[in-house]
C-alpha positions in Angstrom: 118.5 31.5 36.8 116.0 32.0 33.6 118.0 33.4 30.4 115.7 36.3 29.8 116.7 40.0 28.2 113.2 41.8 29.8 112.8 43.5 33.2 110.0 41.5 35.7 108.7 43.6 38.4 105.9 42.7 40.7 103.4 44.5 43.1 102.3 43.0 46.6 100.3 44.1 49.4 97.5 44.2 51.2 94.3 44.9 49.1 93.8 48.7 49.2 96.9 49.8 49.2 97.4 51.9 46.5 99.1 49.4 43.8 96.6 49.8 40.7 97.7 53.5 40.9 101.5 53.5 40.9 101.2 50.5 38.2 100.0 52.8 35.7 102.5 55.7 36.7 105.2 52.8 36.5 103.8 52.0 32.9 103.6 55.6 31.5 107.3 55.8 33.1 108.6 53.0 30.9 106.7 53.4 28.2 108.7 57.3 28.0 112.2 55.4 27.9 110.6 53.7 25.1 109.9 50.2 26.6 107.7 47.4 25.4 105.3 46.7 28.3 103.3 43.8 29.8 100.7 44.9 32.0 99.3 42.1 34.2 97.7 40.8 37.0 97.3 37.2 39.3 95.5 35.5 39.7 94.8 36.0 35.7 96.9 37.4 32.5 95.2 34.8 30.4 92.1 33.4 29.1 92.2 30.0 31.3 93.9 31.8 34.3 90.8 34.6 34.4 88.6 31.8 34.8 90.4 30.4 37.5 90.2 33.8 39.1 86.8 33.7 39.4 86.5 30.7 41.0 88.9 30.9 43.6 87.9 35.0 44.0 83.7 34.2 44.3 82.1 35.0 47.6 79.7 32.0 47.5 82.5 29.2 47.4 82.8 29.2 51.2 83.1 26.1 51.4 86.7 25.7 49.5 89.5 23.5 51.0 92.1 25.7 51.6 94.4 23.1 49.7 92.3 23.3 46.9 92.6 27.5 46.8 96.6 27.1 47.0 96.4 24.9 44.2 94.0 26.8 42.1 96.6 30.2 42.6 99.3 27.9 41.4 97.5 26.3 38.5 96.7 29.8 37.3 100.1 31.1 38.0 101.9 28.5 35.6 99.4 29.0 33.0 100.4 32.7 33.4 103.9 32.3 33.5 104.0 30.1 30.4 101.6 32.1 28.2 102.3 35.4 29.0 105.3 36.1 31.4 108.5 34.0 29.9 107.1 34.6 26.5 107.8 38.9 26.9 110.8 38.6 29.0 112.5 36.4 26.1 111.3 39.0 23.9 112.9 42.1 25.9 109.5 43.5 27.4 109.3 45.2 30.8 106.8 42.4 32.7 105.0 44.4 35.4 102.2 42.2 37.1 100.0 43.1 40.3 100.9 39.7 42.3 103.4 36.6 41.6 104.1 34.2 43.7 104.9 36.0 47.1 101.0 36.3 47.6 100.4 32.8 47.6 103.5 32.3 50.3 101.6 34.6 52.7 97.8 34.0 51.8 98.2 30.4 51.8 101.5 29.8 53.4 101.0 31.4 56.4 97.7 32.5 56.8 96.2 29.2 55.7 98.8 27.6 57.5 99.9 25.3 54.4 103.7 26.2 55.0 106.2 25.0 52.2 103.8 22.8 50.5 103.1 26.6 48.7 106.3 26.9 48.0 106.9 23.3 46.4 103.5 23.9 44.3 104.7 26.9 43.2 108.2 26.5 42.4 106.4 23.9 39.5 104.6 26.5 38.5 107.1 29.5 38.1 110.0 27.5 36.3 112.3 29.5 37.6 110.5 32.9 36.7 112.0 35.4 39.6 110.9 38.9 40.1 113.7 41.4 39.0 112.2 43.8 42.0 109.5 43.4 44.0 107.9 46.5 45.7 106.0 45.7 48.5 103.5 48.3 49.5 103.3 48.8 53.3 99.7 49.7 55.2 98.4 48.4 58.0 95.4 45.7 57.1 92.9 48.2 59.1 93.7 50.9 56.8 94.0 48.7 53.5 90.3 47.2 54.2 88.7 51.0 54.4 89.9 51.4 50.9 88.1 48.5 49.3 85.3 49.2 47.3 84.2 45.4 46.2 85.5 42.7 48.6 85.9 39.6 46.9 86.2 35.8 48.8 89.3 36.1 50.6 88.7 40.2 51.8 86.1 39.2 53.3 88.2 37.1 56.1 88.6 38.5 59.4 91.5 41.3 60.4 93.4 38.2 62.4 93.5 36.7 59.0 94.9 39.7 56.9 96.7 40.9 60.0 98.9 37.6 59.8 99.3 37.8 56.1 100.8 41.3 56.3 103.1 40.5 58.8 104.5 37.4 57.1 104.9 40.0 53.9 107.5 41.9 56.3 108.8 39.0 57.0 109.5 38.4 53.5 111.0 41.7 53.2 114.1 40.6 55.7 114.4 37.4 54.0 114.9 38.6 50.5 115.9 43.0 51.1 117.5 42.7 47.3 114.8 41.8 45.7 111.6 42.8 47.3 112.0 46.7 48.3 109.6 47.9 51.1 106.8 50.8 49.8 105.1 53.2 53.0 102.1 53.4 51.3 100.0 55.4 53.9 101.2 58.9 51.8 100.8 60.7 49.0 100.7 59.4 45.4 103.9 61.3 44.4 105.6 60.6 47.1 105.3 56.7 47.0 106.0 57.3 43.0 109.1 58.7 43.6 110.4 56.0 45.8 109.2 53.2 43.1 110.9 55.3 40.5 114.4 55.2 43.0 114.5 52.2 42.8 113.7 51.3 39.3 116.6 53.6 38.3 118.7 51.5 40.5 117.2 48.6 38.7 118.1 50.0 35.4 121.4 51.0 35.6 123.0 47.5 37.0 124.3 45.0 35.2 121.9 42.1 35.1 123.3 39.1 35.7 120.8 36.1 34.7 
């Protein structure tokens, strides 16, 4: 495992669910234990890797391999990672970023059907950078897609599509139930808050052993 001293915390789901939201309850909740805080996102976090974004993100690149969209996730990803992530958990900072690696294992993985070529790419790119908790926000795709305001290239795939990514998310969920901590999403603000904040006092009382 990385030798860091900080806290890493990511956010998946579908798009629509909620997670902008309870990231900036999460950051006003660190920041009042007195925590140094990294707000991020992915793709992005850095200059290079917000260019990336809008490649892989814009509407009119139809026509993109779907090998060249896992590859452009991970590229931004290890920029990301090296520039921004490792750098503030060496340092002590709580890390909390709006997508790592598990969306690339279900956008691309499964619902492009690339398989474990997304994991090899991305294992380069991480380093060994593992979320300390990952809260997965749970709501059907149906439900998420109502919410979104601005679709970008990949919301605008079919409900087959996003309907196969969500479920390989819960099957993520059973494969890793230390780390990635399932989220209902379909209710209220404060009451999703007050599961994240459960868990994060869980998080914070243990021993971590990197």
């Amino acid at each position: 495992m990385y030798d860091m001293q900080g806290y890493f915390i990511t956010f998946e789901g579908p798009d629509g669910s909620g997670k902008s939201t309870q990231i900036q309850l999460i950051k006003q909740y660190f920041q009042e234990k007195g925590f140094d805080m990294v707000i991020t996102r992915e793709p992005g976090g850095t200059r290079i890797s917000e260019k990336i974004r809008k490649i892989i993100l814009d509407k009119t690149h139809v026509e993109m391999d779907y090998v060249t969209e896992a590859l452009l996730y991970a590229a931004s990803r290890a920029q990301h990672v090296s520039q921004v992530i490792m750098p503030a958990l060496k340092e002590g900072k709580v890390v909390i970023c709006d997508r790592f690696v598990d969306s690339s294992l279900v956008y691309q993985g499964v619902g492009r059907g690339l398989g474990e070529r997304v994991r090899k790419i991305n294992d380069i790119a991480i380093r060994g950078c593992v979320p300390d908790i990952t809260f997965l926000f749970k709501i059907s795709p149906e439900k998420g897609k109502k919410r979104i305001f601005h679709e970008d290239r990949l919301d605008m795939e079919d409900l087959d599509y996003h309907t196969k990514v969500y479920q390989a998310y819960l099957e993520l969920e059973k494969k890793y139930p230390e780390r990635i901590k399932g989220i209902n999403a379909d209710r209220t603000i404060k009451e999703i808050h007050g599961d994240i904040k459960d868990c994060l006092e869980v998080l914070l009382t243990d021993v971590k052993m990197k």
